[in-house]
C-alpha positions in Angstrom: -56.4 -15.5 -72.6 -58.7 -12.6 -71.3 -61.5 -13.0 -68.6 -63.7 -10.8 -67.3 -63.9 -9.7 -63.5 -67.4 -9.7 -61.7 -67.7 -9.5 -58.4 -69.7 -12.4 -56.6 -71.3 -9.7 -54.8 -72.6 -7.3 -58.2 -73.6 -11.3 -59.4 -76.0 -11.4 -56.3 -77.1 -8.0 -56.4 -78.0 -8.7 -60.5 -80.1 -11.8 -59.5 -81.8 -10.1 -56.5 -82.8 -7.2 -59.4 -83.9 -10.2 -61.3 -86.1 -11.9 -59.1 -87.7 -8.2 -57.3 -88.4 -7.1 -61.1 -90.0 -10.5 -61.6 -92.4 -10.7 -58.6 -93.0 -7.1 -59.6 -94.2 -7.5 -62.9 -96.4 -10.5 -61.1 -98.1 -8.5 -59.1 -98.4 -5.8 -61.7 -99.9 -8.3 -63.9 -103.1 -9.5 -61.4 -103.4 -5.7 -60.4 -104.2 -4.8 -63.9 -105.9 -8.3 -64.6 -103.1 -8.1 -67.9 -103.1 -11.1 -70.1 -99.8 -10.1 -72.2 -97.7 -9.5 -68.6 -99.6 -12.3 -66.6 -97.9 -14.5 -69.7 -94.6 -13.1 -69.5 -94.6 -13.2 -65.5 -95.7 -17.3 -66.5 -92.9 -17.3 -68.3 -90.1 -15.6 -66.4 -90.9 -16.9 -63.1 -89.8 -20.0 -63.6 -86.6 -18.5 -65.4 -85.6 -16.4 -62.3 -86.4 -19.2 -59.9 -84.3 -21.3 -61.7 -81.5 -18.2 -61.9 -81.3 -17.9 -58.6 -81.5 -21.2 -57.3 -78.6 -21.9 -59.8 -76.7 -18.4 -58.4 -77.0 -20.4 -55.0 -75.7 -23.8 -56.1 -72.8 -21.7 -57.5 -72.0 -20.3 -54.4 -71.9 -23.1 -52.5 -69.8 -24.9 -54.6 -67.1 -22.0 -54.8 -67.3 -22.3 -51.0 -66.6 -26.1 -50.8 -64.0 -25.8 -53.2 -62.1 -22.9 -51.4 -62.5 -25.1 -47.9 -61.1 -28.6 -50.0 -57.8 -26.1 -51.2 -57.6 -24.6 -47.6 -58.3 -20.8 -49.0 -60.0 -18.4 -46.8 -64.0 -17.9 -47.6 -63.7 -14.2 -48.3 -61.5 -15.1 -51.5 -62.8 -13.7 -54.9 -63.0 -16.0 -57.8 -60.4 -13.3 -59.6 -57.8 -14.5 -57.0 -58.5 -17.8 -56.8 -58.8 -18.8 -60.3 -56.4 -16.6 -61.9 -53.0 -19.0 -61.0 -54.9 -21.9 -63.0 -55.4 -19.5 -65.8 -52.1 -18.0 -65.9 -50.9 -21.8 -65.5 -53.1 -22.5 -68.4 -52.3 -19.1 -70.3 -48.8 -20.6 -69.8 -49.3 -23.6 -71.0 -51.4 -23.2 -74.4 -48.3 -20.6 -75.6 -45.8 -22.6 -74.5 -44.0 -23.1 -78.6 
């Protein structure tokens, strides 16, 4: 088994992007009084909220599973998660 890995911290800076580029485009759109990007911003707003409120939800949950197994906060997924999936990597080829 093969996983990518991202760092929690390029993840936030990705969403931040996200969410700057949408208010952008939001502004943009009632500055130029644009029909086609006041629409997209309609669109997309919601969808970046919703990003980044999920991002959050994420993080907090990594975080309260990393105090319930006694793991120092500064942990990275990679290092957490990757005994379970060696374990698991194990496991599956175990014939």
């Amino acid at each position: 088994m093969y996983y990518d890995v991202v760092s929690v911290v390029a993840l936030n800076e990705e969403v931040q992007e996200i969410v700057m580029g949408v208010t952008l485009t939001g502004k943009e759109s009632m500055a130029q009084d644009n029909l086609d990007l006041q629409k997209f911003f309609g669109q997309s707003k919601s969808k970046s909220d919703g990003l980044s409120t999920d991002f959050k939800k994420a993080r907090e949950m990594y975080s309260s599973t990393l105090e319930f197994f006694g793991e120092d906060k500064r942990t990275e997924p990679s290092d957490f998660f990757g005994p379970f999936l060696f374990f698991i990597n194990l496991y599956k080829n175990r014939d």
